[in-house]
VOGU-3710 file (C-alpha; in Angstrom, 3 decimals, decimal comma):
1> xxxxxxxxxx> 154,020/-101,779/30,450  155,295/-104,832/28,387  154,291/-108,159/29,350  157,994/-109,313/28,857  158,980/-106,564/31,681  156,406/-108,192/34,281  157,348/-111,684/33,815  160,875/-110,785/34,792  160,096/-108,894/37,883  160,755/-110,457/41,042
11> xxxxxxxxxx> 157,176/-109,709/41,996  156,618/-109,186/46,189  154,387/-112,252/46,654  150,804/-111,518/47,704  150,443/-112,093/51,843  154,687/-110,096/52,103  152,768/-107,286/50,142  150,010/-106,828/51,996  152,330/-106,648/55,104  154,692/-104,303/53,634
21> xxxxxxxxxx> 151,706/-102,094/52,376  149,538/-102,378/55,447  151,617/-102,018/57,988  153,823/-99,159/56,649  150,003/-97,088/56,454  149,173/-98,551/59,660  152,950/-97,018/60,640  151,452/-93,730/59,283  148,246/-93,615/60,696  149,409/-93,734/64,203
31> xxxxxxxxxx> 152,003/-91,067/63,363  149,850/-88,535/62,127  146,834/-89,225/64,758  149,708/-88,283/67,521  151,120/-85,682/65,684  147,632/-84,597/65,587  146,524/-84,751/68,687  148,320/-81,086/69,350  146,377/-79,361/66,561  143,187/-81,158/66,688
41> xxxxxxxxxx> 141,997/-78,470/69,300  143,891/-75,519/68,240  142,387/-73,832/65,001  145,642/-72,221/64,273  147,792/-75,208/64,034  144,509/-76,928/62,569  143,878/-74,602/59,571  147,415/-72,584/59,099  150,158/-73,719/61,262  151,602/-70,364/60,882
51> xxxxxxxxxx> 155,023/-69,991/62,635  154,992/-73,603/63,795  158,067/-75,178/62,375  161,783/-74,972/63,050  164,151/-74,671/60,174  165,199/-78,627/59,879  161,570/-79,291/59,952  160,201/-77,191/57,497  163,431/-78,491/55,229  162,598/-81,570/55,393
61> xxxxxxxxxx> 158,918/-80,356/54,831  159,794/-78,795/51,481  162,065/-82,085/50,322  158,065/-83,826/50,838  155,553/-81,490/48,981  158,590/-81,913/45,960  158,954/-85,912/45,728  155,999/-88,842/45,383  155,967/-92,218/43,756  156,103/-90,293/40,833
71> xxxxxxxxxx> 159,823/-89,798/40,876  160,705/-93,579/39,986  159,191/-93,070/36,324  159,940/-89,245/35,467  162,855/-88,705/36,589  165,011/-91,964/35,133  162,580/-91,318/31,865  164,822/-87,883/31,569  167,872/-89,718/31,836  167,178/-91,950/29,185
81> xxxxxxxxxx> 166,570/-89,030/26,494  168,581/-86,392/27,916  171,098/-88,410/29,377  173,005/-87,634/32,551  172,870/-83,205/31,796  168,973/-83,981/31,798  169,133/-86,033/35,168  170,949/-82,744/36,966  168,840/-80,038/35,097  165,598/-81,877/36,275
91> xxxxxxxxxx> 167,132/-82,189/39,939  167,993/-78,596/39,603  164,298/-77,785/38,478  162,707/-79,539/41,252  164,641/-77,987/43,725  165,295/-74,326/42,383  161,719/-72,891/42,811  161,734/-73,013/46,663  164,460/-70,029/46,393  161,439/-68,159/44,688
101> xxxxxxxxxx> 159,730/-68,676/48,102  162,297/-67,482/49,805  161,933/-63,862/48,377  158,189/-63,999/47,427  157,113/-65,154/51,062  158,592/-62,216/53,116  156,473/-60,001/50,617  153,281/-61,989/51,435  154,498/-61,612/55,293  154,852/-57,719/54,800
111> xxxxxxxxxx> 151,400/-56,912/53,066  150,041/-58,871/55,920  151,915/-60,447/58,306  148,752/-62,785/59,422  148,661/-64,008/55,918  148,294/-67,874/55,491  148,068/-68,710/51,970  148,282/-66,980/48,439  144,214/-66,737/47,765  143,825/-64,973/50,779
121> xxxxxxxxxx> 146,165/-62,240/49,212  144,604/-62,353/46,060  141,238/-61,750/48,123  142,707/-58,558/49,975  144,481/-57,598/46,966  142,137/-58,223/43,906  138,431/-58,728/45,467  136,254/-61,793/44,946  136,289/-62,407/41,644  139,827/-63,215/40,585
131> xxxxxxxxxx> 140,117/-64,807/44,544  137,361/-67,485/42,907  139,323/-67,891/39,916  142,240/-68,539/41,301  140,768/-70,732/44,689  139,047/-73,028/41,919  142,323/-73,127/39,499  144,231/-73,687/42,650  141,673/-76,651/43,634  141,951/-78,122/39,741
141> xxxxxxxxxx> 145,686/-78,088/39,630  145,962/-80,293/43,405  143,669/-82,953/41,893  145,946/-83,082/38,778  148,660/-83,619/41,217  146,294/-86,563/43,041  145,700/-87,920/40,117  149,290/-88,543/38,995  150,444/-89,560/41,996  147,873/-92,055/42,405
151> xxxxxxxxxx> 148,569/-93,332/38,800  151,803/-93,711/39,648  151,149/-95,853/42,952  148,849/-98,084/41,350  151,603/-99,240/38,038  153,940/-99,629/41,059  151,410/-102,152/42,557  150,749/-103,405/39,564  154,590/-104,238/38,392  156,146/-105,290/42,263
161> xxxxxxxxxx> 152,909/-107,025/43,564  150,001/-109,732/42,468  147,552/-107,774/44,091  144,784/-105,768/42,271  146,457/-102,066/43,157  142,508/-100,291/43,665  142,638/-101,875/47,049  145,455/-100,541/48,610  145,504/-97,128/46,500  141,915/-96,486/48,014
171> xxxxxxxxxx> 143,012/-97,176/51,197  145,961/-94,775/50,929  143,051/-92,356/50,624  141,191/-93,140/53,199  144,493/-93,152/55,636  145,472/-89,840/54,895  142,388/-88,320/54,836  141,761/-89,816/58,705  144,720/-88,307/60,029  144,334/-85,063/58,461
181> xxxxxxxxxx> 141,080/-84,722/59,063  142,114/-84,955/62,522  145,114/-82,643/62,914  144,920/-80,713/59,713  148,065/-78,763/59,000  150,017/-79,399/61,605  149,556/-83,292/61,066  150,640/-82,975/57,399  153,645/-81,289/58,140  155,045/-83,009/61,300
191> xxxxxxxxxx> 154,371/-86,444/59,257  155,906/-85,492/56,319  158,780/-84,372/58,422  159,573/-87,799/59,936  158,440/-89,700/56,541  161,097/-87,615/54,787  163,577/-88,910/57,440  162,650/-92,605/56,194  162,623/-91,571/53,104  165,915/-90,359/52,841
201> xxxxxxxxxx> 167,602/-93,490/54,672  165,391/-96,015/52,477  166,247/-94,016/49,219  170,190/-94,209/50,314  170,243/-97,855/51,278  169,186/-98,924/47,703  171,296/-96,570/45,830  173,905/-98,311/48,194  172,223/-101,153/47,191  171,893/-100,486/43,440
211> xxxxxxxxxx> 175,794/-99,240/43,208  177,147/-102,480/44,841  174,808/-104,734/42,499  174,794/-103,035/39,546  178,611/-102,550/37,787  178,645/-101,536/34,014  181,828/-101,704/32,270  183,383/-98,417/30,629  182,738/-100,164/27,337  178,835/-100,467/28,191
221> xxxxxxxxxx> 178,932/-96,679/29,282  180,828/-95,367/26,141  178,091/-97,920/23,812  174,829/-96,561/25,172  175,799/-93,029/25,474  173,883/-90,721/27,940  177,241/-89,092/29,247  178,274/-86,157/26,984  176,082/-83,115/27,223  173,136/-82,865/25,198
231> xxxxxxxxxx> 170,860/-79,650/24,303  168,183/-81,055/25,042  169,544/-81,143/28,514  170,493/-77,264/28,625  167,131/-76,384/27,356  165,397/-78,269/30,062  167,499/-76,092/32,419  165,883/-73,422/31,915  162,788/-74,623/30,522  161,619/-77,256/33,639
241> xxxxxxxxxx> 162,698/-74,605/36,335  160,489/-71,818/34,818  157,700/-74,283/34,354  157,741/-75,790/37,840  158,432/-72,497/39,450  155,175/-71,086/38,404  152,535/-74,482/38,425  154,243/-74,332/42,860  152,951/-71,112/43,009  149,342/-72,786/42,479
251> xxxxxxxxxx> 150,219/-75,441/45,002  149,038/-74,571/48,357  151,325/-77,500/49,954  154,030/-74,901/49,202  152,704/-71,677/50,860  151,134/-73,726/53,477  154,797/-74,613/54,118  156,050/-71,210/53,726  153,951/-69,622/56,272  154,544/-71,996/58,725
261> xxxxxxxxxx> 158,369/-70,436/59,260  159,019/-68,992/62,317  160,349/-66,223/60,479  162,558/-64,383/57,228  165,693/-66,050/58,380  164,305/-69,593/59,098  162,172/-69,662/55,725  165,824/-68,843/53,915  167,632/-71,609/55,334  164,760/-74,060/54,986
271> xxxxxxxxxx> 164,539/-73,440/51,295  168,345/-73,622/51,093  168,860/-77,009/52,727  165,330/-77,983/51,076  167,079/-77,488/47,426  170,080/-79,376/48,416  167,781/-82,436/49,688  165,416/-82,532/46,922  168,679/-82,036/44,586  170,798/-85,200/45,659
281> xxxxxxxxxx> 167,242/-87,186/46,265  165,902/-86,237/42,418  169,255/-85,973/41,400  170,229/-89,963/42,715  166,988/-91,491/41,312  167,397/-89,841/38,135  170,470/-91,818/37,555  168,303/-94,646/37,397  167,977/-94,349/33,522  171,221/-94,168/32,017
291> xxxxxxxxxx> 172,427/-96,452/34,460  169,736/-99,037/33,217  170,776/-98,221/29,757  174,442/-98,872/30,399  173,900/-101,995/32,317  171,746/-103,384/29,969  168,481/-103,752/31,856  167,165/-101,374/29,338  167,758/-99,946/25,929  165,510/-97,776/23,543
301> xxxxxxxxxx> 164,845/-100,534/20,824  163,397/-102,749/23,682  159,557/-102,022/23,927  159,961/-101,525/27,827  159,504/-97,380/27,871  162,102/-94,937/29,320  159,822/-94,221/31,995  160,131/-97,911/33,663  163,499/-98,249/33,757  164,074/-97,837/37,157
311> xxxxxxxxxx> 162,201/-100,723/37,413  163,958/-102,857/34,923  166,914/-102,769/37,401  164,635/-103,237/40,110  163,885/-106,386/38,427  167,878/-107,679/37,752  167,806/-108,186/41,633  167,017/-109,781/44,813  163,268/-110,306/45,635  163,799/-107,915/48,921
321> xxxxxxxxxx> 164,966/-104,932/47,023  161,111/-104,864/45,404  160,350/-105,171/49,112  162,174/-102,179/49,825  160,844/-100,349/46,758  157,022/-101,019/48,102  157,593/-100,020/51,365  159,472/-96,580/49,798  156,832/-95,771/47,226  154,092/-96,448/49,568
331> xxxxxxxxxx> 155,720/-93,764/51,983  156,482/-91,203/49,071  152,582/-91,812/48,284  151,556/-91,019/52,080  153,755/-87,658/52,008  152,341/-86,793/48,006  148,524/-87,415/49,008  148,139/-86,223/52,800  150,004/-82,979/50,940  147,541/-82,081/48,267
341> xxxxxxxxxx> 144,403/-83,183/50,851  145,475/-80,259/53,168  145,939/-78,332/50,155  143,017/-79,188/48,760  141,191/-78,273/51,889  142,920/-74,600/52,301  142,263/-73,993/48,414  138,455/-74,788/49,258  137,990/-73,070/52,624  139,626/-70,159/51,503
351> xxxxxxxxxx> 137,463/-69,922/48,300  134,238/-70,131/50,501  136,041/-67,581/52,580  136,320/-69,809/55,765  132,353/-69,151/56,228  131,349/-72,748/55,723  132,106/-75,271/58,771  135,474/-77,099/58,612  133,793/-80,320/58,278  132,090/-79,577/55,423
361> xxxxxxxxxx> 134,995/-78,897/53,379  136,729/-81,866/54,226  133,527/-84,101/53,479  133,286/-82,071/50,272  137,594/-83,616/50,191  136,605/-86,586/50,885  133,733/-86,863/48,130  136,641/-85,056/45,721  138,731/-88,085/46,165  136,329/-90,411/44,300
371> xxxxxxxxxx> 136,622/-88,650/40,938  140,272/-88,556/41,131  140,441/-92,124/42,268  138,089/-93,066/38,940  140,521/-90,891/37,076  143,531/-92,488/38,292  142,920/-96,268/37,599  142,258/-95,023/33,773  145,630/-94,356/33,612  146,700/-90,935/31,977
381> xxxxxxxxxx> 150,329/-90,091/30,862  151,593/-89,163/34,273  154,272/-86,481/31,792  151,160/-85,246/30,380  149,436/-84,082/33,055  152,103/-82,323/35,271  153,191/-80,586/31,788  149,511/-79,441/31,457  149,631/-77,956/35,017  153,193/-76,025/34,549
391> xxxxxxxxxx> 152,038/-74,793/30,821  148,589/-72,885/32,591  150,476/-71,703/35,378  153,397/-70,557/33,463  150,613/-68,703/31,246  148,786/-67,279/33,905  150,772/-66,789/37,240  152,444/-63,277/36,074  149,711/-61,053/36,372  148,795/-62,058/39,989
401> xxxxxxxxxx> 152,319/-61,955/40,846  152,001/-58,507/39,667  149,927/-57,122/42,720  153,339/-57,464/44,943  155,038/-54,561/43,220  153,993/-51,373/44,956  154,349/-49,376/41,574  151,336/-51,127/40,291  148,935/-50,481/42,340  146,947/-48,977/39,853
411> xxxxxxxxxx> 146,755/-52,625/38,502  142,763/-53,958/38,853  141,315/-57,288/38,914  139,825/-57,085/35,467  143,792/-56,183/34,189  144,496/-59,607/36,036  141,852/-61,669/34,318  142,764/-60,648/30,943  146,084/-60,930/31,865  145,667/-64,356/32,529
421> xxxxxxxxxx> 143,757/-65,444/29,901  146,001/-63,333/27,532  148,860/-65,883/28,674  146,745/-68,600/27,532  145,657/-67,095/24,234  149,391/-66,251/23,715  150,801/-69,715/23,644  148,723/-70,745/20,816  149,021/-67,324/19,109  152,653/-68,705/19,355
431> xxxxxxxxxx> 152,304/-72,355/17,947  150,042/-70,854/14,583  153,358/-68,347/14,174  156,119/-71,181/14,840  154,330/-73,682/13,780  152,876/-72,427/10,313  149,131/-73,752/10,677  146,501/-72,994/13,091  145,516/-76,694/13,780  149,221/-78,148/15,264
441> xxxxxxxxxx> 149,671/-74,487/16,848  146,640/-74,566/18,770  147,539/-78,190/20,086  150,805/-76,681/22,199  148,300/-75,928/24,798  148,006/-79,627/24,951  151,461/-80,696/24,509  150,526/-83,719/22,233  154,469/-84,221/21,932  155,365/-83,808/24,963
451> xxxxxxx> 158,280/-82,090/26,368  161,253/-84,269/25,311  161,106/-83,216/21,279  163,928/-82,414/19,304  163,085/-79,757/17,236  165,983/-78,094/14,999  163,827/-75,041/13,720
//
């Protein structure tokens, strides 16, 4: 972040901060120790919550395991390369998957309808060796998740407060983990439900916000671009909904959330209206970028990068709007964490094949979160990692997918495995053939470049 960007920002001082930050977790922490208190005694709702929530519920549910903090810097960062047709095929992407859901769920339901979760499938299905495999991928790719997320909430710290962001990220941690450890499942998803409700109104009163504030002229539109159709933004149509289609398969926050519909019907609807919400959300937030390069808060020769310039308009306003933007990406950071610490939790339990007591697992969370903490605060390209996670699981995925189809049943777990790692081996196969050396093609497994490259080959 440039120091130029920082010294503009109407920075939240120090003793409003820690009231906005503390008392919105405090908010939290009493919401998920009620919502707990139903589930705290029942091991159902504890460890599956399966057939728990109604069809607005579990909507709003799937709108919360798809947004964190996160949002603020990808999605305007998309805007600003792939201009407004990169904005809408990355709100597409997000929400798209969740249709996948829809028709791989009822499967799940019909091979077992007492099924909870995708590695108990893969245990019933393929045996103990691939269900290790993927339980320990499964726990890998949640921490990646963490670990962005928590990146993410400590720059926003960092660029709306004066306060060293470790404090408050930690205790984010520690919240979460309290009222999950408490009410498990159930917790995670009746508190994401309401948080989503808050979301949505706080994420609608500063586009409101934003729209009356911020006025470019058709002159500053038509100068920075951003509004005719690019093909970089048609690629990333199809490219970003494959990609995140397969790394949610790995996500347990999603089939946790899919086996908690009532039934077929209610898990179709709730994916519908789930797409539209995470759509308009992604799709409103996204249009953070090129409306930061049209107003002028932002433009590519300036060393502030694409990724902060939702923040650069942030910063052409009043002192409460960064207010507002605390108190928003300190609840999109409650939803993103409590999330992956459930999933985290089912990946683990399941992998030990729910023979170890609960509480073990979730002290073996809790000691989890101090890695991924450390990893955090050394600040990783939050692109990079998410693109790592959706390159392996768009490699490897297929094959387990594979043990739905009643035709091949013939299919072992060894076929799996080198299926899997076949996926992996392919994409660099790939890069040596495309590429022309065996060095650079080797690095696509890395994505060095990134995803935003223009590449006329």
């Amino acid at each position: 972040m440039s120091d130029s960007m920082n010294d503009a920002n109407p920075k939240v001082s120090s003793p409003a901060a820690n009231a906005l930050i503390y008392m919105t977790l405090i908010a939290f922490l009493v919401l998920g120790m009620f919502a707990g208190w139903r589930s705290h005694r029942n091991a159902g709702l504890f460890l599956k919550a399966i057939k728990s929530q109604s069809v607005w519920s579990l909507s709003l549910n799937f709108l919360a395991v798809n947004i964190g903090s996160g949002i603020f810097f990808s999605l305007p960062e998309v805007g600003t390369i792939a201009g407004i047709t990169g904005v809408f095929a990355y709100a597409f992407a997000a929400g798209a998957p969740l249709f996948l859901f829809a028709l791989v769920g009822p499967l799940f339901r019909k091979h077992n309808a007492k099924q909870w979760s995708m590695t108990a499938f893969i245990m019933e299905r393929y045996g103990r060796p691939l269900h290790i495999l993927y339980g320990i991928i499964c726990t890998l790719f949640v921490g990646m998740y963490m670990v962005s997320e928590l990146t993410t909430i400590y720059s926003v710290f960092q660029l709306l407060t004066p306060l060293h962001p470790l404090a408050p990220m930690i205790v984010i941690c520690v919240i979460t983990t309290i009222y999950t450890a408490f009410g498990g499942v159930f917790a995670s998803l009746m508190t994401d439900a309401i948080q989503c409700i808050l979301i949505f109104v706080l994420i609608i009163v500063a586009v409101i916000t934003v729209g009356v504030s911020v006025r470019p002229s058709r002159d500053d539109i038509e100068r920075a671009g951003l509004v005719k159709p690019t093909k970089m933004g048609g690629e990333l149509f199809v490219i970003l909904t494959l990609a995140i289609a397969f790394s949610d398969m790995y996500h347990q926050g999603f089939w946790q959330r899919t086996f908690a519909s009532r039934n077929d019907r209610d898990l179709r609807w709730a994916t519908f209206n789930g797409f539209w919400l995470v759509f308009i959300i992604t799709a409103l937030v996204g249009m953070a970028g090129p409306l930061a390069a049209w107003s002028g808060t932002w433009s590519p020769d300036s060393d502030v990068p694409g990724s902060s310039a939702f923040f650069t308009i942030i910063a052409s306003m009043s002192g409460w709007v960064s207010g507002l933007t605390l108190v928003l990406t300190t609840s999109l950071s409650c939803c993103a964490i409590d999330t992956c610490q459930t999933a985290m939790f089912a990946s683990l339990y399941d992998l030990v094949e729910q023979k170890i007591n609960i509480w073990v697992v979730r002290a073996v969370v809790v000691l989890l979160n101090i890695p991924i903490i450390f990893i955090a605060i050394r600040a990783p390209d939050i692109l990079q990692v998410y693109l790592l996670a959706d390159l392996l699981a768009s490699a490897t995925i297929l094959p387990v997918l594979a043990g739905l189809i009643n035709k091949l049943n013939f299919v072992y777990w060894t076929d799996a495995l080198v299926g899997c790692f076949g996926g992996i081996i392919a994409v660099g196969a790939f890069g040596q053939a495309y590429l022309g050396n065996r060095h650079d093609g080797w690095r696509l497994l890395l994505l060095d470049g990134g995803l935003y490259v223009n590449d006329e080959r």
